[in-house]
Every structure is written in structure tokens, then in C-alpha cells.
N, C-alpha and C positions, 0 to 999 in steps of 0.2 A: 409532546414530541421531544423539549429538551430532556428530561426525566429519562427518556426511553433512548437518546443517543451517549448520557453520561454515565449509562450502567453498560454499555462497550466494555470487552476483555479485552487489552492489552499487553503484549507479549515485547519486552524491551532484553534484547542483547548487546551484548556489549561484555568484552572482559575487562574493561574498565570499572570495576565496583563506584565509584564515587559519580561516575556518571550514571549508572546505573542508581542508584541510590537518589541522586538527584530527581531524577526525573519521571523517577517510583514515585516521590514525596509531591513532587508538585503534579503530577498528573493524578494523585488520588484524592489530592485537597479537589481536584475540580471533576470529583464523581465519578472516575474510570476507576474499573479491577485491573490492578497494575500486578502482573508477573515478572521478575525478572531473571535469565539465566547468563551465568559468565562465560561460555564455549558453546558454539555451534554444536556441538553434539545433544550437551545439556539443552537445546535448546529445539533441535529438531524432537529428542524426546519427548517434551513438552505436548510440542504441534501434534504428536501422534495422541497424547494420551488425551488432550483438552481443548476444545473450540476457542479460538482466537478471530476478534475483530479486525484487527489491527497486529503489525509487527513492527515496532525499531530494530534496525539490524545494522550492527557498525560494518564498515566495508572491511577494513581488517582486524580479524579475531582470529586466535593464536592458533587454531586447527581447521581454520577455511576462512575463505574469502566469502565477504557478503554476498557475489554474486554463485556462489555453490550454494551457498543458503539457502538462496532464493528457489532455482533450480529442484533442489532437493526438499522444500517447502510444499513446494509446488503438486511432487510426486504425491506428498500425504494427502494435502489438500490444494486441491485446485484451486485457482483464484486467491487466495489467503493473501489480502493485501498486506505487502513491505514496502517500508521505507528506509531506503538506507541511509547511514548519515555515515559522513566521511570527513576525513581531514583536509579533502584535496579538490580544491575548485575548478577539478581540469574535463572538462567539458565531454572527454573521448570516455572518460568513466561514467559520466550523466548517463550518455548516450548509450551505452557498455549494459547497465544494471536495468535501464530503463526498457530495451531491446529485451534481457532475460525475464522482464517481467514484475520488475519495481512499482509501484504504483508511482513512487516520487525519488527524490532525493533533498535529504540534508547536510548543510556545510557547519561544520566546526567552528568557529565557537556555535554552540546548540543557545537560541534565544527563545526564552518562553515561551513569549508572544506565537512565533512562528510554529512554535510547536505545538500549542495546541491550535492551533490554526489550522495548521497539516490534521493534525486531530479529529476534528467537530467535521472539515471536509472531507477525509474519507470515512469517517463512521456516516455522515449525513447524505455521500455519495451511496454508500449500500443501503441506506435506508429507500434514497431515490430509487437506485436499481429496482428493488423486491418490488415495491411501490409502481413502479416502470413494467416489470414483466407481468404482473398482473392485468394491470391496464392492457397490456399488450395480448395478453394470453384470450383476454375479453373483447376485444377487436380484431378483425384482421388486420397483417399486415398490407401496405399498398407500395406492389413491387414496381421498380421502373422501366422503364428499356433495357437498359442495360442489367444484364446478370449479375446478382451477387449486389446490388444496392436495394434496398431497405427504407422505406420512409418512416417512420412515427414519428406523431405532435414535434410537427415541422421540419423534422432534419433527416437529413441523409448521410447517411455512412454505411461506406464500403465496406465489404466484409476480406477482400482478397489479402495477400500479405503485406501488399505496398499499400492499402490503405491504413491496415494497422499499424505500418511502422512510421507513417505520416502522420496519422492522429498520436502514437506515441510521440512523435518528436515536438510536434503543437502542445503537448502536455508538457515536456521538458520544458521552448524555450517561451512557453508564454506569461510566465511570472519574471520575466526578465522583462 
């Protein structure tokens, strides 16, 4: 399973070259195919031509804001987990990128540790997923009373908009 979440494609933006570069060097020593592109455009091209695991996406890049990136990620490939990282620890942007479809956020200074943390957790959450729909696709589901809730291997989650924007917001502040 480790073998099979550290050959993950990796897609790191940023028009910062040296963090780019950085983070190319240390994410490849620990087994990931590291890409990186300097401008959103360079970088949406990318997303069109080559399957990505994962994305780093700085919040400001000189031709769009992380949060178009995402959006416009999105359109290519659905789901296509981003993480943005940013300089700015102000909550209302957490909440902003996390809303358009972030998987996470990262705060500047960028530390290793955390980063491949964020890393192995969403490469080894999609692994879950597949892992997850399978199971699921080979059971039925067991629906509740209420419309629009969902059980499997114990949990319950809503499917309406207020409950996605609840489990997003439990996904922002529960690492605080």
C-alpha cells in the first residue's frame, strides 16, 4: 500500500520557482512524480493533457487567483484534489477556497513535515474513496428517514448543500 500511495502524480503551482523547486526536491526524495508549472494557465494545460493525484496551488499566481484555479480545475477534471497554500492566515480565505472546492489549505511558511502530511492524507483518502465505492457498490446502501441521508460502515452524511458546506467547514477547522 505504501509503494502504491508514493508513486502519486503531483502537480505543484506556484510562480515562485524556488518554492517550486523546493518542494519538487523534497516531495520526490519521498517517492512522488513531482510536476511543476509557474502560471495558472501553464498549469491548467497541464490538468488537461495528464492525470493528477494531487495539486499545490499558491492562492496568488500572477494570471489568477487559486481560487479560479480551482473552479477552472474542476471543469477539466472533477474532483481533482487542491491544496492551496497561501501567505495569509485569514480564515474568510480558508473558508473562500474550501467552499470552491479545496480539499485543504496551507499557511506560509510551507513545513515539510505538514506537507507531506497533507500529502500521504489525501493520496491515502482517495485510495480510501475507490477502496470505499467499491465496498459500497457491493452492498447496498441503508437509507434513513430522512431524504438525502446515506449510511455506510457507520456513518451518516448528508448529501444536501448545508450538509456539504458543514462537513467542509469540520474539515477546515478541525486541525486547529
Amino acid at each position: 500500500n505504501y509503494l502504491h500511495l508514493n508513486m502519486a502524480k503531483i502537480l505543484l503551482v506556484d510562480d515562485d520557482m524556488d518554492i517550486c523547486r523546493l518542494l519538487e526536491r523534497f516531495l520526490s526524495r519521498h517517492g512522488y512524480d513531482v510536476e511543476a508549472a509557474y502560471s495558472g494557465k501553464a498549469a491548467l494545460d497541464l490538468v488537461s493533457q495528464k492525470s493528477f493525484d494531487l495539486v499545490f496551488c499558491d492562492f496568488r499566481l500572477k494570471d489568477m487567483e487559486g481560487r479560479d484555479f480551482i473552479e477552472k480545475s474542476h471543469l477539466i477534471t472533477p474532483g481533482l484534489k487542491v491544496i492551496i497554500i497561501t501567505g495569509y492566515s485569514d480564515v474568510r480565505v480558508a473558508v473562500d477556497v474550501i467552499k470552491r472546492g479545496a480539499l485543504d489549505y496551507v499557511i506560509k511558511p510551507l513545513i515539510p513535515d505538514e506537507i507531506l502530511g497533507m500529502t500521504r492524507r489525501a493520496i491515502e483518502c482517495s485510495g480510501v474513496q475507490r477502496n470505499t465505492e467499491a465496498a459500497a457498490s457491493s452492498s447496498p446502501l441503508i437509507t434513513t428517514r430522512k431524504e438525502g441521508l446515506k449510511k455506510t460502515a457507520g456513518f451518516i452524511r448528508g448529501s444536501s448543500a448545508s450538509a456539504k458546506l458543514m462537513h467542509n467547514e469540520i474539515k477546515l477547522v478541525a486541525p486547529t
